[in-house]
C-alpha positions as semicolon CSV with decimal commas, in nm:
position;residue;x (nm);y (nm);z (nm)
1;X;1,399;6,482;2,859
2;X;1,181;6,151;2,976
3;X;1,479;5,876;2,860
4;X;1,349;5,516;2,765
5;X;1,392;5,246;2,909
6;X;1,411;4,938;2,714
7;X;1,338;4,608;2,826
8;X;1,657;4,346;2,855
9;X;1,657;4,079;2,613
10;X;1,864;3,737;2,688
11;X;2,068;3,733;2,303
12;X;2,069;3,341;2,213
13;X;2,370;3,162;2,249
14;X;2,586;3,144;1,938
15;X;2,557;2,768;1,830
16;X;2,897;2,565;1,719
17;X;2,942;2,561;1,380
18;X;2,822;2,153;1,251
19;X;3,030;1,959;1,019
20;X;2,788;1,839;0,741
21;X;2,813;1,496;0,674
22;X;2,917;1,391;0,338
23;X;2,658;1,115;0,224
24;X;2,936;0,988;-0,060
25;X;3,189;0,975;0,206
26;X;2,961;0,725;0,399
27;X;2,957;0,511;0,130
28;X;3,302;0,438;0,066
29;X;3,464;0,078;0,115
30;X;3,749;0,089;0,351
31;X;3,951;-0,143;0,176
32;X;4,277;-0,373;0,344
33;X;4,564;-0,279;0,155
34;X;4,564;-0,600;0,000
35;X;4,216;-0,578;-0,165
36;X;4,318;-0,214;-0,286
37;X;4,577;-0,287;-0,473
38;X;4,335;-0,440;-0,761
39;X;4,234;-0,124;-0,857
40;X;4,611;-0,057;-0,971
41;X;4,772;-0,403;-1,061
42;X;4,798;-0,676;-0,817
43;X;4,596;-0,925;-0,540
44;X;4,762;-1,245;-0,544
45;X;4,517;-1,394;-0,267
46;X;4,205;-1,262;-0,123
47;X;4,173;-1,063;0,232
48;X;3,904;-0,982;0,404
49;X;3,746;-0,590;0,401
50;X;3,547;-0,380;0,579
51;X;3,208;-0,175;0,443
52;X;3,037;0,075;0,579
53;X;2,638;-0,074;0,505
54;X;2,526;0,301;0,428
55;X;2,456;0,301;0,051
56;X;2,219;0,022;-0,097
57;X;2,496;-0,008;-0,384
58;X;2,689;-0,207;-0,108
59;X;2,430;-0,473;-0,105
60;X;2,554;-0,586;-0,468
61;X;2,937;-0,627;-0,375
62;X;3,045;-0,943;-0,364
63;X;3,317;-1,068;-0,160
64;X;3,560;-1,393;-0,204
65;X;3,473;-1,743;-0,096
66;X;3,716;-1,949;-0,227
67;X;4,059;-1,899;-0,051
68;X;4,362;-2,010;-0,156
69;X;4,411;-2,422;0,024
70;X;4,045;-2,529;-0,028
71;X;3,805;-2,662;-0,300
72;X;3,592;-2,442;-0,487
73;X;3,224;-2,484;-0,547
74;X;3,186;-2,774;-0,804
75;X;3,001;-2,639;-1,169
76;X;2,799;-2,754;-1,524
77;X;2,807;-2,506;-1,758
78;X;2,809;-2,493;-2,145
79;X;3,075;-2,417;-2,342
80;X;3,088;-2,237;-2,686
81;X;2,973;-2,517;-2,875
82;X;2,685;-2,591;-2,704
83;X;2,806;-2,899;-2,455
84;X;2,787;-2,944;-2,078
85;X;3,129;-2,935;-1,933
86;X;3,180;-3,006;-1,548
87;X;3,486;-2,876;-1,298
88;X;3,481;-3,228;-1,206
89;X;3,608;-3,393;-1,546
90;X;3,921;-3,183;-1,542
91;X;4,067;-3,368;-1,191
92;X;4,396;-3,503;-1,207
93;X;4,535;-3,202;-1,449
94;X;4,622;-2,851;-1,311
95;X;4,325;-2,651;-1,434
96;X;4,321;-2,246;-1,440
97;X;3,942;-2,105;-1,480
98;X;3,973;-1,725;-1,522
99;X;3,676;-1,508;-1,477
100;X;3,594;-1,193;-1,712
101;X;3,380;-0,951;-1,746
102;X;3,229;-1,032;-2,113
103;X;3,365;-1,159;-2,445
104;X;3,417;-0,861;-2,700
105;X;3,547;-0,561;-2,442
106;X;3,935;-0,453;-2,516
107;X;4,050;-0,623;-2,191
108;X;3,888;-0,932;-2,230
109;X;4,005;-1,022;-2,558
110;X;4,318;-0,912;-2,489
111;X;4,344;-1,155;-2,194
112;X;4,201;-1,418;-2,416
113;X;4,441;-1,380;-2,654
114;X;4,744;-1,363;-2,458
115;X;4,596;-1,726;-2,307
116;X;4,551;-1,847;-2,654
117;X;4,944;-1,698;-2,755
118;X;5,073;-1,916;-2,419
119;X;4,829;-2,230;-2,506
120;X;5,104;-2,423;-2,589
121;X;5,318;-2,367;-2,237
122;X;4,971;-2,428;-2,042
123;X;4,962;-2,803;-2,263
124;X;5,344;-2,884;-2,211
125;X;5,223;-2,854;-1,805
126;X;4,915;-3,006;-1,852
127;X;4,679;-2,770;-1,726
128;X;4,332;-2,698;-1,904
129;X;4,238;-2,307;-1,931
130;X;3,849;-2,234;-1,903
131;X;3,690;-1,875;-1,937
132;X;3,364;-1,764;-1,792
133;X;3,190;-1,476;-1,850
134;X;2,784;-1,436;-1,844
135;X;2,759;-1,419;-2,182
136;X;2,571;-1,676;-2,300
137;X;2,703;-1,978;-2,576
138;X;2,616;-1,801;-2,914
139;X;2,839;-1,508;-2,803
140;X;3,091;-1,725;-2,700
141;X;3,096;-1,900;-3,015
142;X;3,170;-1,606;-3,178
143;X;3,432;-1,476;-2,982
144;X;3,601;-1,811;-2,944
145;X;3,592;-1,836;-3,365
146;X;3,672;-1,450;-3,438
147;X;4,015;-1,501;-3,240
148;X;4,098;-1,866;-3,312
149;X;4,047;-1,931;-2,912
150;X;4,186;-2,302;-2,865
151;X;4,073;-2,345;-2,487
152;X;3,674;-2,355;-2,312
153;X;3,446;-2,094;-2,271
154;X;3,226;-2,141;-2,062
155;X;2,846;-1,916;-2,057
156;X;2,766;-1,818;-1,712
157;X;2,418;-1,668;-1,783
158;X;2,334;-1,502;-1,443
159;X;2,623;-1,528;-1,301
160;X;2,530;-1,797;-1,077
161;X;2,894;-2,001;-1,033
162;X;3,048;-1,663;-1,040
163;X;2,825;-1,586;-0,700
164;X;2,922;-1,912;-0,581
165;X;3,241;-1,838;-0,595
166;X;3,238;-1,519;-0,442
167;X;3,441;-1,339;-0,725
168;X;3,436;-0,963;-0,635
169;X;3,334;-0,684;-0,852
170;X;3,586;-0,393;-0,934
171;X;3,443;-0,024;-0,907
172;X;3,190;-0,037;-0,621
173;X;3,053;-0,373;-0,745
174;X;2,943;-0,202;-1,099
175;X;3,211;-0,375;-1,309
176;X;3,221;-0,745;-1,243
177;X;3,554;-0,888;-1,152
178;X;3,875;-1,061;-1,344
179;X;3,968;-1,290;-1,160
180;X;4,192;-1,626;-1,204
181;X;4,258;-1,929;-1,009
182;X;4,482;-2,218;-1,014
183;X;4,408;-2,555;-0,934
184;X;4,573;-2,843;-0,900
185;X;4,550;-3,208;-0,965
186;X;4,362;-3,223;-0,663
187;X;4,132;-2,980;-0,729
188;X;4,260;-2,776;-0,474
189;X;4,310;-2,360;-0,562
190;X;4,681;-2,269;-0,514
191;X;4,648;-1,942;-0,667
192;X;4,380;-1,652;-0,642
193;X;4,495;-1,356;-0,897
194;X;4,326;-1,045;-0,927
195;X;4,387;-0,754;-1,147
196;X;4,136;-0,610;-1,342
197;X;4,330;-0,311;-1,556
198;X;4,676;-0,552;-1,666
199;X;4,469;-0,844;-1,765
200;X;4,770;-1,004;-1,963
201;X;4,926;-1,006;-1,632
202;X;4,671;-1,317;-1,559
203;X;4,916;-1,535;-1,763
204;X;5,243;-1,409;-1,622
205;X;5,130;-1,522;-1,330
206;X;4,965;-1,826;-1,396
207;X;5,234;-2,021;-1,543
208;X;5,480;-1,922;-1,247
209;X;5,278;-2,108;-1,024
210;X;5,250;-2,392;-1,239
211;X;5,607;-2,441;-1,271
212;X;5,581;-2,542;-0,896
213;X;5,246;-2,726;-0,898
């Protein structure tokens, strides 16, 4: 019987298996263990972090310019009734401006409230307490009647001063940052606090520093 004889082909060589790239993973801030820790309770003072510039949701993170020892940005804003109020006219008193997200949410009014509870400790050490939020004066109004809020709030519509200052966002940049800052009678910040989810915290801390200030 005739046998065949069939031609010899070369088999292809087996390829390594490839390790897909997660896209999310790419996106991820690598955080310094001090900046992490305002996702679960505490940043006393800003450090610097590292992104990875992969998703376009990175672009709209904003990272901390004033640092604890220097002089923030100087600001005229209006307050809830309607009157220009500058950082300026507060020098020679302690002054803490606090940064929120917006008047109304559960954290912010309970932050507002526990500064309103403590108003009289902040006025035995002198210090003036000023909110901003971008909510413009009519809402602040409101908020500053509905809960009997003796200190300033200040509207930030567009968040301009809260760019200047570099206040970072929580979450990604998709929830804009608490943060609160002490100054002195210099005008000089002595305290950067951030913590987003204990926002009662703000005033714990607050008045410890001005007990030294």
């Amino acid at each position: 019987m005739a046998s065949l004889s069939l031609p010899k082909h070369s088999l292809p060589p087996v390829l390594p298996p490839q390790t897909r790239k997660d896209p999310f993973s790419q996106s991820l801030k690598v955080f310094s263990k001090s900046s992490h820790s305002q996702f679960y309770g505490t940043r006393l003072s800003y450090s610097s972090s590292t992104t990875i510039p992969c998703s376009s949701s990175a672009k709209n993170v904003v990272f901390a310019k004033v640092k604890n020892g220097t002089a923030p940005p100087p600001f005229t804003l209006k307050d809830q009734d309607g009157k220009s109020v500058s950082l300026s006219k507060f020098k020679g008193k302690p002054v803490i401006v606090y940064f929120y997200p917006a008047d109304e949410t559960p954290g912010c009014t309970k932050q507002a409230c526990a500064f309103r509870d403590s108003y009289e400790k902040f006025k035995k050490a002198g210090a003036e307490v000023i909110g901003i939020s971008g909510d413009d004066v009519s809402s602040h109004k409101a908020f500053a009647k509905k809960y009997r809020l003796p200190f300033t709030l200040l509207a930030d519509e567009g968040n301009k001063v809260r760019k200047e200052w570099g206040v970072p966002g929580d979450l990604f940049g998709a929830l804009p940052g608490r943060e609160t800052y002490v100054l002195d009678k210099n005008g000089v910040v002595q305290l950067i606090y951030n913590n987003q989810f204990q926002p009662e915290k703000h005033i714990d801390e607050t008045l410890k520093i001005l007990k030294g200030i």
